[in-house]
C-alpha positions in Angstrom: 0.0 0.0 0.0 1.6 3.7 -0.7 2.6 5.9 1.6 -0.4 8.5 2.4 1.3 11.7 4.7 -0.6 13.8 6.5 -2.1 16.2 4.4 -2.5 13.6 1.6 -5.3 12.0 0.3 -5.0 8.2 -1.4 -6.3 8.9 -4.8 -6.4 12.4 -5.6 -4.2 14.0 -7.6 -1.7 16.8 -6.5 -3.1 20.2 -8.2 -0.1 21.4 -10.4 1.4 25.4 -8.6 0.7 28.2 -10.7 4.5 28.4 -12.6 4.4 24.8 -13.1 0.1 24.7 -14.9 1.7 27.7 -17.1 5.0 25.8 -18.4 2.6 23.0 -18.8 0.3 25.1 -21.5 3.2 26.3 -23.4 4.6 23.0 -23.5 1.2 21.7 -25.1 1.1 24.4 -27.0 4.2 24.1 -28.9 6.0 20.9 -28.5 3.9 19.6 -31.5 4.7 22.7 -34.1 8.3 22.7 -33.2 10.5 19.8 -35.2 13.5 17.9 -35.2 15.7 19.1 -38.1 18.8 17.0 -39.8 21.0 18.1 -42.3 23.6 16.8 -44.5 27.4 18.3 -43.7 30.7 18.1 -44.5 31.4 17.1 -41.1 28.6 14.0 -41.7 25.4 15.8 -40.0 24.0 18.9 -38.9 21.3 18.9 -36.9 18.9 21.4 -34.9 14.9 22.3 -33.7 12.8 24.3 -36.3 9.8 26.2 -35.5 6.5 26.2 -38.0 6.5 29.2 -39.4 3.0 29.4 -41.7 0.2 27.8 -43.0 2.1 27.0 -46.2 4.7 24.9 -44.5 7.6 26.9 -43.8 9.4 27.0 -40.7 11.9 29.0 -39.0 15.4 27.8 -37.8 19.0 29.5 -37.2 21.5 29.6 -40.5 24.0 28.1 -37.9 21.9 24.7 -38.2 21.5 24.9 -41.5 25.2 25.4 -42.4 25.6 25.4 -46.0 22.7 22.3 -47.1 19.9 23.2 -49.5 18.0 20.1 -48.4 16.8 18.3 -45.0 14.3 16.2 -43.4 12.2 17.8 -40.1 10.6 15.2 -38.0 7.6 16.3 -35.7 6.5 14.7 -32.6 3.0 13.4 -34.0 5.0 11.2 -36.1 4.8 13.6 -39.4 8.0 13.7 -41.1 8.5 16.2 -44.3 11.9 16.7 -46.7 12.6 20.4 -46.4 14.2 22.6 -48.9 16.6 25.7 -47.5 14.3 28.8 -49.4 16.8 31.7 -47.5 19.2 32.0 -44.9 21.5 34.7 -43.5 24.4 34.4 -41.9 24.3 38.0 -40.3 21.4 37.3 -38.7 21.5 33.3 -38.0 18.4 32.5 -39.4 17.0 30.6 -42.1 13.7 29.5 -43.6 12.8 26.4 -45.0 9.7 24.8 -46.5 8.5 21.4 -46.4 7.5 19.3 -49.1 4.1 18.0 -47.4 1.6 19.5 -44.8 2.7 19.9 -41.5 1.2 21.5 -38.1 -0.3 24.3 -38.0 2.1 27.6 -36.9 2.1 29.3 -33.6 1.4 32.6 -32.5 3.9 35.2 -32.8 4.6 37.6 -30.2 7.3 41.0 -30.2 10.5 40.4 -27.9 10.2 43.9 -27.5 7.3 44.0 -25.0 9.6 41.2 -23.1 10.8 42.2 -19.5 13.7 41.1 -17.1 12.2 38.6 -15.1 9.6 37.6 -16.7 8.7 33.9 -17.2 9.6 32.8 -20.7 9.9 28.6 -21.9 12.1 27.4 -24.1 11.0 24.5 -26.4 13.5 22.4 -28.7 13.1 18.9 -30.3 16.7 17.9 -30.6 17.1 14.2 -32.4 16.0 11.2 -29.7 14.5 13.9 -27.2 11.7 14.9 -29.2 9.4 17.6 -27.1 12.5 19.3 -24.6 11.3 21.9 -22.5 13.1 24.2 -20.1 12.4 26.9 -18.7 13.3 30.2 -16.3 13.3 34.0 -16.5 14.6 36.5 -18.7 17.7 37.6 -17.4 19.0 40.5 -20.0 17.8 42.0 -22.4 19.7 44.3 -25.2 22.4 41.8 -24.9 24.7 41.9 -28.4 25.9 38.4 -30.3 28.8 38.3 -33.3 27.7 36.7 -36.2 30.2 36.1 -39.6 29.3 35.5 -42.9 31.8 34.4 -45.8 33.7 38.1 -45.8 31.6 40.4 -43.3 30.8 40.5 -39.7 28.3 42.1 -37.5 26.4 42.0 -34.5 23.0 40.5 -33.5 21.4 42.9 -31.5 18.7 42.8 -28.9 19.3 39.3 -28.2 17.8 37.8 -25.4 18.9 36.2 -22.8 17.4 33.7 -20.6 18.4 31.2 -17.4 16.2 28.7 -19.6 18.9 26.4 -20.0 19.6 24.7 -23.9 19.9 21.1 -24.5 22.2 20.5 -27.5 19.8 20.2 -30.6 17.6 23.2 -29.1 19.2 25.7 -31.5 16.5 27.1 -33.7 13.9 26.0 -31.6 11.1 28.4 -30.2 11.5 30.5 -27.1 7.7 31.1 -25.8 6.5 33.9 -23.3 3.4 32.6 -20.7 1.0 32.6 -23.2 2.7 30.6 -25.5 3.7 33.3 -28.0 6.6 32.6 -29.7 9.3 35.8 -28.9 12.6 34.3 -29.8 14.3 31.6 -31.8 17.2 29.7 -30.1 20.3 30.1 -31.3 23.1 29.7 -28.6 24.1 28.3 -25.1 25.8 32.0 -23.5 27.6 29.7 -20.3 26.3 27.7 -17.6 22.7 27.8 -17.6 22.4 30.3 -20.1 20.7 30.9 -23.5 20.1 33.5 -25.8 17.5 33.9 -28.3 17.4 35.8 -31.7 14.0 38.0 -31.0 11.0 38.4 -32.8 10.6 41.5 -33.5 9.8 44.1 -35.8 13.4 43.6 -37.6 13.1 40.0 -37.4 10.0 40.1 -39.2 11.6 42.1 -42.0 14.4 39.5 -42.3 12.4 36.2 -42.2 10.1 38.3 -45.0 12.9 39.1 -47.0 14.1 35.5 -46.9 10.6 34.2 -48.1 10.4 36.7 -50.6 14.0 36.8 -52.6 16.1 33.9 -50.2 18.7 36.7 -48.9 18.5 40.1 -47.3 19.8 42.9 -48.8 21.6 45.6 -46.4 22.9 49.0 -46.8 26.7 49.7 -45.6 28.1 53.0 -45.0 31.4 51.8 -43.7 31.5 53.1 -40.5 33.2 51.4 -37.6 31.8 53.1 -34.3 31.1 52.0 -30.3 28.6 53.7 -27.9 29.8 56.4 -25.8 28.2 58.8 -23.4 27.7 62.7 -24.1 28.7 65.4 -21.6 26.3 66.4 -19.5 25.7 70.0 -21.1 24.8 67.7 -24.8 22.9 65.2 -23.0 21.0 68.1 -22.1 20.8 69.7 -25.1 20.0 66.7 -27.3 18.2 64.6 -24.9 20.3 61.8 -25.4 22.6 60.0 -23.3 24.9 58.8 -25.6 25.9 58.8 -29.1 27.8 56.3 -31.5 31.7 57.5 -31.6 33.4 56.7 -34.9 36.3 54.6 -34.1 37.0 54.5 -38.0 35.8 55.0 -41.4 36.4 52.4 -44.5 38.6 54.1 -47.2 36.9 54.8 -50.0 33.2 54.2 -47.9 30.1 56.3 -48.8 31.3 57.4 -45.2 34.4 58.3 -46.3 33.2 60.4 -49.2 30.1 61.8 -47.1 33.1 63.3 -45.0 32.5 61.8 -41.5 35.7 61.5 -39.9 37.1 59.5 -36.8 36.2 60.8 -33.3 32.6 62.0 -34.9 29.9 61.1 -32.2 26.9 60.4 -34.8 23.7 61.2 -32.7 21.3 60.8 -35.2 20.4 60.1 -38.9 17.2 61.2 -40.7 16.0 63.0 -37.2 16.2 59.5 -35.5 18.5 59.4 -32.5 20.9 56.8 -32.1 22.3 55.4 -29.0 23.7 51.9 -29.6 25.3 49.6 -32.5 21.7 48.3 -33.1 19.9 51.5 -33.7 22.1 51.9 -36.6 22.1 48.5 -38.0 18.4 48.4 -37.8 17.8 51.5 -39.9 20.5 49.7 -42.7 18.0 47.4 -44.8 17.3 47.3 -48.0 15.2 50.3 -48.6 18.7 52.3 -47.3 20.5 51.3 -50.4 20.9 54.0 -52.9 19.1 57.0 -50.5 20.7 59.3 -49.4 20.4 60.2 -45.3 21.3 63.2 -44.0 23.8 61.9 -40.5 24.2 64.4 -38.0 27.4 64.5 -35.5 28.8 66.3 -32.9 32.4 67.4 -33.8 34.9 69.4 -32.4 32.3 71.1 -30.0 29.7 71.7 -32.9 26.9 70.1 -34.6 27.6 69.2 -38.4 25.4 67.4 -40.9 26.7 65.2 -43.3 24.7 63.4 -46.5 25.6 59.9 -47.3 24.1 57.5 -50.0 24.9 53.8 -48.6 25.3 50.7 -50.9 24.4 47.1 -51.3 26.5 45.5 -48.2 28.0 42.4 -50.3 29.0 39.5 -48.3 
């Protein structure tokens, strides 16, 4: 006969606490629209999570997972097993898309990382090979956090990353990283150290990324050629601009449209087109495709002075 404490009553089941009935949900929610993803490599096999992405059979995954393959085979946990083809992916960003050859469930919900707060309860859902359905899950720990990412010739950085205490089994990269209501906020993409993960967010950046991907199969960026690193204005500017800090040019490509716009090392841009800048991202974010061939007027701060410049970017070629 079992054991029956005090307290305990033989034959009813334990009521699940509030954190666990929620990590339940999502786990319910998504286990079954997130797949097991396997790729042929150089190395013999690369293989990942993938998250449905719409009602046409695409999915979302990191570029990382999909290395350099054009073809796959994502395995879901009802049994359903498709042959995927690679329709985009970018390096600079570490996702891809990919669309399977047969239906498959149905997508998600989407939510915006942006609306995400340290803290907050998020659930981390991956469906590595032979541990189909793995769930963790914890808080948000940062957010704004920064990740490298290299493609063939050019680097960059991932901004806004997320990161999380919600632990990564391997195989979890490109999986879906869920808030409470089972909205999908981030994708999976690395293990940051000892019970840490980070998450490429959802967002509305993201979404122009993944669109471009399912539209042409690449993104297309604008570069000005400007190498710069956040740095704080003096009190009196901070003031004046209502801004805190500023992006400080630490050097400009020879030859650039930054070098023929006439921006100079030691410029602090604070702003292009009217928008303020304060961080690596803000720049990147406003370098997409509709960039290319327009010409932005950049404003700095040099020498004690304000000075506009105009720039026309180009086509960043990787």
């Amino acid at each position: 006969m079992p054991f029956v404490g005090p307290g305990m009553d033989e034959g009813r089941d334990e009521p699940l606490d509030a954190y666990s009935a929620v990590v339940v949900r999502v786990a319910e929610t998504l286990t079954s629209r997130v797949a097991a993803l396997r790729f042929p490599s150089g190395r013999g096999e690369s293989a990942g999570s993938g998250v449905v992405l719409t009602d046409e059979g695409h999915l979302v995954t990191n570029a990382h997972v999909v290395r350099e393959a054009t073809t796959g085979d994502a395995a879901f946990s009802d049994g359903t097993v498709a042959h995927v083809v690679v329709i985009g992916r970018d390096a600079l960003s570490d996702l891809a898309v990919l669309r399977a050859d047969r239906g498959i469930p149905a997508p998600p919900v989407y939510g915006d990382a942006d609306g995400l707060r340290v803290g907050q309860l998020v659930v981390a859902v991956g469906n590595p090979l032979g541990l189909a359905g793995s769930v963790t899950a914890g808080v948000v720990s940062a957010l704004g956090r920064s990740m490298p990412a290299r493609g063939r010739s050019t680097a960059r950085l991932i901004e806004d990353v997320v990161q999380t205490d919600a632990s990564l089994n391997p195989g979890s990269s490109g999986g879906a990283l869920a808030d409470a209501d089972g909205r999908v906020v981030g994708i999976n993409t690395a293990v940051a150290g000892i019970g840490l993960g980070l998450a490429i967010p959802m967002n509305a950046t993201t979404n122009r990324i993944i669109y471009a991907l399912l539209r042409d199969g690449h993104v297309r960026r604008a570069y000005l050629g400007l190498v710069t690193s956040p740095a704080p204005l003096t009190p009196a500017w901070s003031s004046r601009t209502r801004q805190h800090t500023a992006l400080q040019v630490a050097d400009v490509v020879e030859d650039s449209p930054a070098a023929v716009s006439g921006l100079r090392r030691g410029d602090m841009v604070l702003a292009v087109d009217g928008r303020a800048l304060g961080d690596a991202g803000s720049l990147q974010r406003l370098l997409l495709d509709d960039a290319i061939g327009s010409r932005v007027e950049i404003t700095v701060l040099r020498n004690g002075a304000l000075v506009d410049v105009v720039a026309e970017p180009v086509e960043l070629v990787d």
